[in-house]
C-alpha positions in Angstrom: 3.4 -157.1 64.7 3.8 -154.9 61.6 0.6 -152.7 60.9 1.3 -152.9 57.1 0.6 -156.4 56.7 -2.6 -158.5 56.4 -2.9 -161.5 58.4 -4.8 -165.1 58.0 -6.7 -167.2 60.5 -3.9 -169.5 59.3 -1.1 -167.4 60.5 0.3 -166.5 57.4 0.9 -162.7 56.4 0.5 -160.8 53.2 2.2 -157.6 52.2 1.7 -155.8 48.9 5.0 -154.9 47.3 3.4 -153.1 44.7 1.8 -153.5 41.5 0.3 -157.2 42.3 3.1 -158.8 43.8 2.4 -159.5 47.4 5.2 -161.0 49.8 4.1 -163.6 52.0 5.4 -165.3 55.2 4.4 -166.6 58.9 3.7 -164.7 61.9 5.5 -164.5 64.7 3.2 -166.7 67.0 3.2 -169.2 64.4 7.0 -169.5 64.7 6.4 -170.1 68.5 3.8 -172.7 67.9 6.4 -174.3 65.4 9.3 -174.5 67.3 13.1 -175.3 65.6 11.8 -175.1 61.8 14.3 -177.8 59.8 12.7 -177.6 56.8 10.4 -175.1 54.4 9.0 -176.4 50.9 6.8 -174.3 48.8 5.4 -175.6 45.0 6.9 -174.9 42.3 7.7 -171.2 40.7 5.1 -170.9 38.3 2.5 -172.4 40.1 -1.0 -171.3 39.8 -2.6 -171.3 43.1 -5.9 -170.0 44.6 -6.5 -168.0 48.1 -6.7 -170.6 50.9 -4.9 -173.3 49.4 -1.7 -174.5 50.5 1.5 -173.4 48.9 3.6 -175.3 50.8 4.7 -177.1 54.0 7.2 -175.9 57.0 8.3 -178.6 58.8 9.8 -178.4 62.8 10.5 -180.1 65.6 7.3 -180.1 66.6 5.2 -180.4 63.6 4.6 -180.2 59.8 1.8 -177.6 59.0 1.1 -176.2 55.6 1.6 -172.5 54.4 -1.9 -171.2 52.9 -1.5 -168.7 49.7 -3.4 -165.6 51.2 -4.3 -164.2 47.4 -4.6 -166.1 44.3 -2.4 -165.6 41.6 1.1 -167.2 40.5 4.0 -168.2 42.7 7.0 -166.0 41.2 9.5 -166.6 43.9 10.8 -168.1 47.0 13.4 -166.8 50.2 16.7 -169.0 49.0 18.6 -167.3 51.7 16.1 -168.3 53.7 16.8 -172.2 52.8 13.0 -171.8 51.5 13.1 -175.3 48.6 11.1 -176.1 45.4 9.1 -179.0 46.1 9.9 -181.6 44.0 13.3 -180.3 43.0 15.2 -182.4 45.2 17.5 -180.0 47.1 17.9 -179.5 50.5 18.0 -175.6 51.8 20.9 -174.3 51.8 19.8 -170.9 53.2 19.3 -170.0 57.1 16.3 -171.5 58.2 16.6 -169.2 61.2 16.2 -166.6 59.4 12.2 -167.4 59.4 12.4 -167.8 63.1 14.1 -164.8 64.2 12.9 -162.3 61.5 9.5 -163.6 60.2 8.2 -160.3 58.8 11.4 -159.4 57.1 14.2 -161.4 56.2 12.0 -164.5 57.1 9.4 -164.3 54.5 8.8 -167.6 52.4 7.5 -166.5 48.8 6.1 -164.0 46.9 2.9 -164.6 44.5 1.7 -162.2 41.8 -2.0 -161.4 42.2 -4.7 -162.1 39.9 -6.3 -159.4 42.2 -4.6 -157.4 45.1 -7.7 -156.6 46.3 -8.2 -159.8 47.7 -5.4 -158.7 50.3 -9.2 -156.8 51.7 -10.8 -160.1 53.0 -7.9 -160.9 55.4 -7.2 -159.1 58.8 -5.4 -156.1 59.8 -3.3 -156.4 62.6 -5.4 -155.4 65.7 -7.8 -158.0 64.0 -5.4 -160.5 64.0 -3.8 -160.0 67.3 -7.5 -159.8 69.1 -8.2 -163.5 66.9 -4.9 -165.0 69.0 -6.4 -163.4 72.5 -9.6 -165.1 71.5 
């Protein structure tokens, strides 16, 4: 699990880009709670959203589980190559879906929100936080 990340208790992870813009995605262990992911939605670019509240919905074979916005801020973009959709817009991903499965913290990642305040990214955990949360 990549030490340059922060984590949430909702297994989604945040990673500053620079500037504000922080790239967010799903950890690994929620893509082995998930299963075969078939479909990923977030809202709309543009979207104003705040820390905690869901940005979207992944959808598998096993279950359809929101994605939580880790900061608040604006949506500004979304993984098309990773057949990440607009919701609302109708479309059905035409990008590699395993992509989040197989490469979560890279490739995989689901959207990117500009921060109203990166420092936010400081109420989350760091990784050993976050791997002693899944040991419980």
């Amino acid at each position: 699990m990549p030490a340059d990340r922060y984590y949430t208790k909702t297994h989604e992870w945040a990673l500053l880009l620079g500037g504000r813009r922080i790239r967010v995605g799903i950890t690994k262990h929620a893509v082995e709670e998930l299963g075969d992911i078939t479909y990923v939605e977030i809202k709309p670019i543009g979207t104003r959203i705040k820390a905690g509240e869901p940005i979207g919905t992944i959808e598998s074979n096993k279950a359809t589980e929101k994605i939580y916005a880790p900061v608040s801020g604006v949506i500004v973009e979304r993984n098309k190559e990773a057949g990440v959709v607009e919701e609302g817009s109708g479309e059905f991903g035409a990008g590699e879906l395993e992509k989040i499965a197989d490469d979560p913290y890279e490739s995989g990642w689901i959207a990117e929100i500009e921060a109203d305040n990166p420092e936010e990214l400081k109420n989350l955990l760091k990784a050993e936080e976050y791997e002693k949360m899944l040991k419980g």
